[in-house]
Structure formats: C-alpha cells, structure tokens
C-alpha positions in Angstrom: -17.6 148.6 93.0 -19.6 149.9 95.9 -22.0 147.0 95.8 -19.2 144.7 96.5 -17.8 146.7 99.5 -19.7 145.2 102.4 -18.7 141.3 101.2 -15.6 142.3 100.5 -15.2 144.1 103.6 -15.9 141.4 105.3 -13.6 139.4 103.9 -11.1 141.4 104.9 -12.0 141.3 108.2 -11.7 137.4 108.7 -8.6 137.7 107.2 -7.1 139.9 109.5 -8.8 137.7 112.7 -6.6 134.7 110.6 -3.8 136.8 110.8 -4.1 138.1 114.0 -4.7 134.5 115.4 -1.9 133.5 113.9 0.6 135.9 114.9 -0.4 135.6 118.6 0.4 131.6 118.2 3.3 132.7 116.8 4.2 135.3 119.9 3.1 133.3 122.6 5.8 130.2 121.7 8.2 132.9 121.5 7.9 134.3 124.8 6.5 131.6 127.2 9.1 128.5 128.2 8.2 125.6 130.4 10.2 124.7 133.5 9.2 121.7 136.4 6.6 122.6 138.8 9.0 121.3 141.5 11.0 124.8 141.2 11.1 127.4 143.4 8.7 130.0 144.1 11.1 133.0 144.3 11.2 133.6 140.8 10.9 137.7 139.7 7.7 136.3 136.9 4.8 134.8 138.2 3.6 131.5 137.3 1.0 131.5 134.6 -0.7 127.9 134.3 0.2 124.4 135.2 -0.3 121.3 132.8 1.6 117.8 133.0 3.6 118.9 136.2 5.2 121.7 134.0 4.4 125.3 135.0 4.6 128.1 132.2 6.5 131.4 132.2 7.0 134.1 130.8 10.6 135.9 130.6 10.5 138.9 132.8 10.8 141.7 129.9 7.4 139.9 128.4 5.9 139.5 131.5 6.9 143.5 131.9 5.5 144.3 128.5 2.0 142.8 128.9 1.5 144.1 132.3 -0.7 147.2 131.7 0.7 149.3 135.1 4.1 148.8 133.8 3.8 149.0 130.0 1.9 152.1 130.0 4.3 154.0 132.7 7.1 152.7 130.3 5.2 153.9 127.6 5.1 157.8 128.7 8.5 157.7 129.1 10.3 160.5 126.7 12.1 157.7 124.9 8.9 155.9 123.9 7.3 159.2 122.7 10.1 160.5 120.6 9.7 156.4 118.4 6.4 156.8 118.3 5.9 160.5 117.3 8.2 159.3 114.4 6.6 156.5 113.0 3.2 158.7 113.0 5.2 161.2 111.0 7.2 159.2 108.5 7.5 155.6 106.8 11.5 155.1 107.4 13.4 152.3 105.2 16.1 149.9 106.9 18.4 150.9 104.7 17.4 155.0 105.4 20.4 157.3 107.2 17.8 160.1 107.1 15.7 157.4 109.7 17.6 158.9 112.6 15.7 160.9 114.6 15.8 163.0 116.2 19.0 164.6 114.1 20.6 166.6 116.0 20.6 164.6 119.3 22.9 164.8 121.9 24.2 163.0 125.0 22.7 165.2 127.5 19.3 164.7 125.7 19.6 160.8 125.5 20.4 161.0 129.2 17.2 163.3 129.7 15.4 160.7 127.8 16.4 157.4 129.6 16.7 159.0 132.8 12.9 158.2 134.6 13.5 154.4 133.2 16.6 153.5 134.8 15.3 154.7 138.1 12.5 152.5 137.5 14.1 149.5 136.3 16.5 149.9 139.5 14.0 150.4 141.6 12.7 146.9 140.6 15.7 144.9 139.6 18.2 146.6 141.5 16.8 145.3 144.6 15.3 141.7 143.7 17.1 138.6 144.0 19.9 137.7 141.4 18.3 136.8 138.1 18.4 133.6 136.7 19.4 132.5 133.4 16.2 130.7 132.9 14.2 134.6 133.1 16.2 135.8 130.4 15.9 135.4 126.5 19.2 133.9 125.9 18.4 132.5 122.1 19.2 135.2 119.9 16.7 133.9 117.0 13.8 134.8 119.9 14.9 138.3 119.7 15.2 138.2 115.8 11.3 136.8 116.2 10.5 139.5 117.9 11.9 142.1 115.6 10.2 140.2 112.7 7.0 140.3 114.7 7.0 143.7 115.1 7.9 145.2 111.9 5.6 142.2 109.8 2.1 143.4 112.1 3.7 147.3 111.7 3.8 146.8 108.3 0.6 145.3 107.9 -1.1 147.5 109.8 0.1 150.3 107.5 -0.8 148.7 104.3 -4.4 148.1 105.2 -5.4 151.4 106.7 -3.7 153.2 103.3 -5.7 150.4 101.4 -8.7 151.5 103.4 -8.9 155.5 103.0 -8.1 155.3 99.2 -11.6 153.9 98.9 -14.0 155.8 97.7 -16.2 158.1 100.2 -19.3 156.0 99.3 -17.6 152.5 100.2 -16.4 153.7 103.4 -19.7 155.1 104.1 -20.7 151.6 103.4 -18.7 150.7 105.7 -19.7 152.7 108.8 -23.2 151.5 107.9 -22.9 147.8 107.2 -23.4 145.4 110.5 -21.8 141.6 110.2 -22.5 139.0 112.7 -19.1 137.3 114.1 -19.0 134.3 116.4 -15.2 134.2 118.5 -14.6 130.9 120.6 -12.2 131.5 123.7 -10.0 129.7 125.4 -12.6 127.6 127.0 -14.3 126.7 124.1 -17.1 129.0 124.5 -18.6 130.8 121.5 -19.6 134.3 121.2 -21.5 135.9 119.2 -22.1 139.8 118.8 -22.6 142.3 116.0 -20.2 144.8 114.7 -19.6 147.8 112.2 -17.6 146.4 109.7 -15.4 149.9 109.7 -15.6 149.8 113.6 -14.4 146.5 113.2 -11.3 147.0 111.0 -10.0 149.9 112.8 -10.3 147.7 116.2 -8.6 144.7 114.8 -5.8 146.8 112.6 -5.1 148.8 116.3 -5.0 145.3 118.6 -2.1 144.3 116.0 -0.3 148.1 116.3 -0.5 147.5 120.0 0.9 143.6 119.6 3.4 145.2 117.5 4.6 147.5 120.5 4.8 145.1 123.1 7.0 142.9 120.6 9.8 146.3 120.4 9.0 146.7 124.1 9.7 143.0 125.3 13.0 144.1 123.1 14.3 147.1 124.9 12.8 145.4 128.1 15.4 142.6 127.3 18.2 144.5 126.5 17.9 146.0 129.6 17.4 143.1 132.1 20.2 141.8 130.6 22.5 144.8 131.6 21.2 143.9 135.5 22.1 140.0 134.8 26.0 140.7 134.0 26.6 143.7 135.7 24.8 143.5 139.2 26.9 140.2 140.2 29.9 142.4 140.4 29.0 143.8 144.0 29.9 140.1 145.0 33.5 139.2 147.1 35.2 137.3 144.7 38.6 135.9 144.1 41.5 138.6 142.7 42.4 138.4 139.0 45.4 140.0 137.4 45.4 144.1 137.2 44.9 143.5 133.2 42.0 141.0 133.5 37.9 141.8 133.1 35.7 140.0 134.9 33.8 137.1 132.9 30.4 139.3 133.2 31.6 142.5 131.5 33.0 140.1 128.9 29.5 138.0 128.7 28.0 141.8 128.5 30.0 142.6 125.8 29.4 140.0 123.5 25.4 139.5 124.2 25.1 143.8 123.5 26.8 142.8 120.5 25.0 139.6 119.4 21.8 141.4 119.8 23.1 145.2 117.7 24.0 143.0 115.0 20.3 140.9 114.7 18.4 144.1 115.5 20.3 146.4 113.2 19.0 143.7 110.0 15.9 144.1 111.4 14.8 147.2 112.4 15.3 150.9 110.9 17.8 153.3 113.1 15.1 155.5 114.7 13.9 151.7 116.4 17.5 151.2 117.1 18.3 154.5 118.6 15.5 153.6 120.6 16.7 150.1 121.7 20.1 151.1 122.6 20.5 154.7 123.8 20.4 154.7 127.7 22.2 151.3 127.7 25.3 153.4 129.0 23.5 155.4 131.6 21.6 152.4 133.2 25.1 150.5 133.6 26.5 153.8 135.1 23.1 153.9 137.9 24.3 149.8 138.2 27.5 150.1 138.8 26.9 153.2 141.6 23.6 151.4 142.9 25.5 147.9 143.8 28.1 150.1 145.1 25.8 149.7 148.3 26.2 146.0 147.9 29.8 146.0 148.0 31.3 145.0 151.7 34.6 147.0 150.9 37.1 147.4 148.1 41.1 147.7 148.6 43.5 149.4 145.9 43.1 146.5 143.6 39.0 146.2 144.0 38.9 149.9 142.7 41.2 149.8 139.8 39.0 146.6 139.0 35.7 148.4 139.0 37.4 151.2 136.6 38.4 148.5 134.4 35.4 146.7 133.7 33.3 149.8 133.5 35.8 151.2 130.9 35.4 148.3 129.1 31.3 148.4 129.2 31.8 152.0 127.8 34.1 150.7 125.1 31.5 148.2 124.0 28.9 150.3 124.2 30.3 153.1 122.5 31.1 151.3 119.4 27.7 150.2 119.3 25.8 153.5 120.1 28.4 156.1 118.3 28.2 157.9 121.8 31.1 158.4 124.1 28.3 156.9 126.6 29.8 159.9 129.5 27.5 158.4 131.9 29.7 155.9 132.2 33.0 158.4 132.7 30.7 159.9 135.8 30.5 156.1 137.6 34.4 155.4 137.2 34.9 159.3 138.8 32.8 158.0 141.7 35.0 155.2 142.3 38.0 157.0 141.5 36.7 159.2 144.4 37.3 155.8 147.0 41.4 156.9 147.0 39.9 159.6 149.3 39.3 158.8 152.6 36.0 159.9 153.7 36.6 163.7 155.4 38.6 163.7 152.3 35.7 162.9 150.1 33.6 165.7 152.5 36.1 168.6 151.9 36.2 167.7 148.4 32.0 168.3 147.9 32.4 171.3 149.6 35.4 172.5 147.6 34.4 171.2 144.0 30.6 171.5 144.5 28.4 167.9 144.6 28.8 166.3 140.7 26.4 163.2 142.7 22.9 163.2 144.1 22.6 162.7 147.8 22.1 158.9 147.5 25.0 158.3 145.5 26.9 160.1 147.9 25.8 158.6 150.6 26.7 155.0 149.0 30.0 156.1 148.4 30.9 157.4 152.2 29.1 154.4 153.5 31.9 152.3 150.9 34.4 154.4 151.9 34.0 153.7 155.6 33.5 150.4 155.1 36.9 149.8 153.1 38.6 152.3 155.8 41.0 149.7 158.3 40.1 152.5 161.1 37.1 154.1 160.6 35.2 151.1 159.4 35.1 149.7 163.5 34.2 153.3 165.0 30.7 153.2 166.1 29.3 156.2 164.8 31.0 157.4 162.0 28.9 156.6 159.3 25.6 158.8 161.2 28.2 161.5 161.8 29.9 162.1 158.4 26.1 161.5 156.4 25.3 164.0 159.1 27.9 166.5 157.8 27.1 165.6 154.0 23.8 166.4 154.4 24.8 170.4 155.9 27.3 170.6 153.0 24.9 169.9 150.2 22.1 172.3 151.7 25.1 174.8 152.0 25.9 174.3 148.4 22.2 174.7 147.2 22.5 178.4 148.7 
C-alpha cells in the first residue's frame, strides 16, 4: 500500500481543489445579488465590481462575515467559543437531544454570552441609515443553502482528516516527505505554479474549507440578527395610531421571518448550532427597543402601552422558539413602563429602588420622558439639570 500513497495522495488533493472550487461557485451565487449601477451610494455594503452597468453586492451579514476585522472580533465572542469548543469535542447528530450544550445553561449565562455582540451590532446598525430590503437575505432557500453549505464542507472536512490519520505511520511519513508541483490560475487568468508537501497541502486545503464552513454559520447568525434591526428599529418612527389590541406590521413581519428561518435551520443543523443561532435573539431586541428609545420624539399613554405590546409579542415569538422566557425582554417593557413617571418621579424612584439600567439607558429614558412631558419638554434646561442629578444619584448608589 505505501507505494501507492504519494499518487494517491495526490489524487486526493485535486479532488478536494474540485471540491473546493466548486463549493466557492456555489457560495458566491448564494450571497452576491446584482442591482443597477444608477443606485445610490448610501448603501451599509460596499460595492464590489461593476460589469454591464450592474454593480455586485454582497448582503451585509456576508459582507460582515468575510471581513477579517469583523469576523474575527465576532469570532472571540463567548458565544462563538462555546460552538466551537463543542464540535472539537464531539460529532453531534441532527436528530441528538444530548447535542445541547452546554446542559445546564441558563438565562443569565446566554445573556453573559450575547452580551459584547449586541453592543457591537448596535454600535454599527443601531446608528446607520434604515436598511433596505435589498441588503437582507429575504429567500429563505438562501439560508437553507447556507446551512447545507456548512454542514456538507463540515462534514467533509471530518471524513478526510479521520480518513487521513488511520493511515499507516509510514504513508503519512510519505506524505510529509513527498513534494507535488500544482499550477492554480486566478481570477485574471494568470497561472501559478509552486511546490508543496502533499501532507502540508491537505491539511491547508481541508482547513480553507473548515473556515468557508464558518463564515457560511456566521453569515447565518449575522442574518438573523440584521434582520431583528430591519423590523424592529422602524418602530422609533411617528406613525399613525392603531387600535389598543393591534401590533404593528413589523413585530408581525418579525414574527413570522424568526419563524420561517427556526423551522429551515432546525432540518438543518444540530441543536448545539441552533442554540448558537438563536440565543441572544431576545436580548438584542431588548438593547433595540431601549436604543431607538433615543429616536422616539415623544410617546403619550397610547404610544407606551403600544411599545409594551409589540415587545410582548417579540418575547412570545421568541420564546416559543428559544424555550427561554427571553427576560431581557421583561427588563425593556419595565423601562417603558417607567414613562407613566414623570421625570423627578423616575429620579426618586433610582434612588429609592436602586438603578436596574446602565447610565445610558437612563439617560434615554429621562431625555423621553422630558420630551413627552407637555411642561417640561419647553423648559430650557431641564434635560442638563435632571442628567445632572442622575449622574450624583448613581455615584451615590455605587457607595
């Protein structure tokens, strides 16, 4: 057999360029669309070519995942760590309850997991200018694609490195030895040649597809994610009253896309991946709805009770999805709640209950509360003053 390693080795290495070609076709058609070149340049994804008067793009959760600043800051997030300490460990089924992980999760830990993210993802999409449609992945076979993507190279990828060590010692010595010649023509048409270790080579090849793999579950949980800012940021906006029963057409778009995309991924991906794609939903539409708070010119008895309602129905919908009770969600309708307070009401109430909000959030919410006040809201003044006082009230509470 060992005479035969080094051709087949080789072999198996212009497969896996074939394969690896072939997926990244694949990818790239999934996550680039074409729009006019005539269109505005205020997009949140860059341009990336131009051919026939067409420009292409990508959707901003692929753009995200490719971008190397972004991906790998995402990618030292706790969240990312705990799915990828997990697939090192194990080999879950789809079908596996045991997949879970970790067990004995709860709430508080998710939040500590997904916390760092949502202050990054509203520190970039909280402030840009309202998505469009067109920046979003909207097809829900796209996302099924992706998920297909990722498990397919995954699976690969595991396969051929458990293919590789049950070779005998002397054929993988063989292999570390053995030098092929490989020619690669790049998007120019330029050929390249250059010399290789055929073991050196397979391991580089077999880790290019792990890494495709996790920028396909990344663009994923990127997606999930911009979507959340797409339906639920719009709500800062004036807009025209509905009856005291009725959600606004957002939360319900929400509702159904979160649960369009749980019942694709959930074919498609084992729980651990799924835990991973859905837990901090809930606390990143809690840090929405508080962060457009800002946004929101002022809101009478019928504007709060509104905001309760939709965010108790994104709970609801998330809830069912996530198993949680999604309690981030509970704190964002108590800081509205807190808006039938008027604002030295809202003071004396820190300083009696202690601050449940950081000093940001409560400094959106007296700024909303002045704003919405009929009297205070024309006093020059008393915004400076009563952020003045909040400030000496939270420093007296840290004591």
């Amino acid at each position: 057999m060992d005479k035969y390693t080094e051709r087949l080795s080789a072999l198996w290495l212009l497969v896996i360029d074939e394969f690896s070609n072939s997926a990244n076709n694949v990818y790239e058609k999934v996550v680039t669309f074409w729009k006019p070149t005539s269109e505005g340049k205020d997009s949140v994804v860059s341009n990336m070519s131009y051919e026939d008067g067409f420009k292409e793009k990508r959707k901003i959760s692929a753009a995200w995942a490719v971008d190397e600043d972004i991906s790998r800051l995402l990618k030292s997030l706790p969240n990312w760590f705990m799915v990828s300490c997990y697939e090192a460990a194990s080999t879950p089924s789809v079908n596996t309850p045991s997949a879970f992980s970790p067990s004995g999760e709860s709430e508080s830990d998710v939040c500590y997991r997904n916390e760092r993210e949502s202050e990054i993802l509203i520190g970039n999409l909280g402030t840009a200018k309202q998505l469009v449609r067109d920046e979003l992945i909207t097809d829900i076979e796209v996302i099924r694609s992706l998920a297909c993507i990722h498990e397919s190279l995954k699976w690969f990828c595991r396969r051929m490195r458990s293919l590789i060590e049950k070779l005998q010692e002397s054929s993988r010595k063989a292999m570390r030895k053995c030098v092929v010649q490989l020619q690669r023509v790049d998007e120019n048409g330029i050929v390249h040649q250059s010399e290789e270790h055929i073991a050196a080579a397979l391991d580089s090849r077999l880790a290019d597809l792990d890494a495709k793999a996790d920028t396909c579950l990344l663009i994923i949980h990127l997606e999930l994610r911009v979507h959340c800012f797409f339906h639920l940021l719009p709500l800062a906006r004036v807009r025209p009253s509905l009856p005291h029963d009725e959600l606004d057409n957002e939360v319900i778009d929400f509702g159904r896309d979160m649960a369009h995309f749980h019942q694709v991924l959930n074919t498609n991906l084992p729980p651990h991946k799924m835990k991973y794609l859905f837990d901090g939903l809930g606390h990143l539409s809690a840090s929405i709805f508080i962060h457009s708070s800002q946004h929101m010119q002022k809101l009478n008895e019928n504007g709060k009770k509104r905001v309760c309602r939709n965010i108790f129905a994104v709970q609801q919908r998330l809830s069912q999805l996530t198993g949680h009770r999604e309690s981030e969600l509970e704190r964002a309708r108590i800081f509205f709640e807190l808006l039938n307070h008027d604002p030295d009401q809202l003071l004396a109430l820190i300083l009696e209950r202690g601050a449940i909000f950081s000093h940001l959030e409560y400094t959106y919410l007296l700024s909303l509360a002045l704003r919405s006040h009929p009297i205070l809201s024309a006093q020059p003044g008393a915004l400076e003053q009563r952020i003045s006082q909040l400030k000496t009230i939270l420093a007296q509470l840290k004591k």
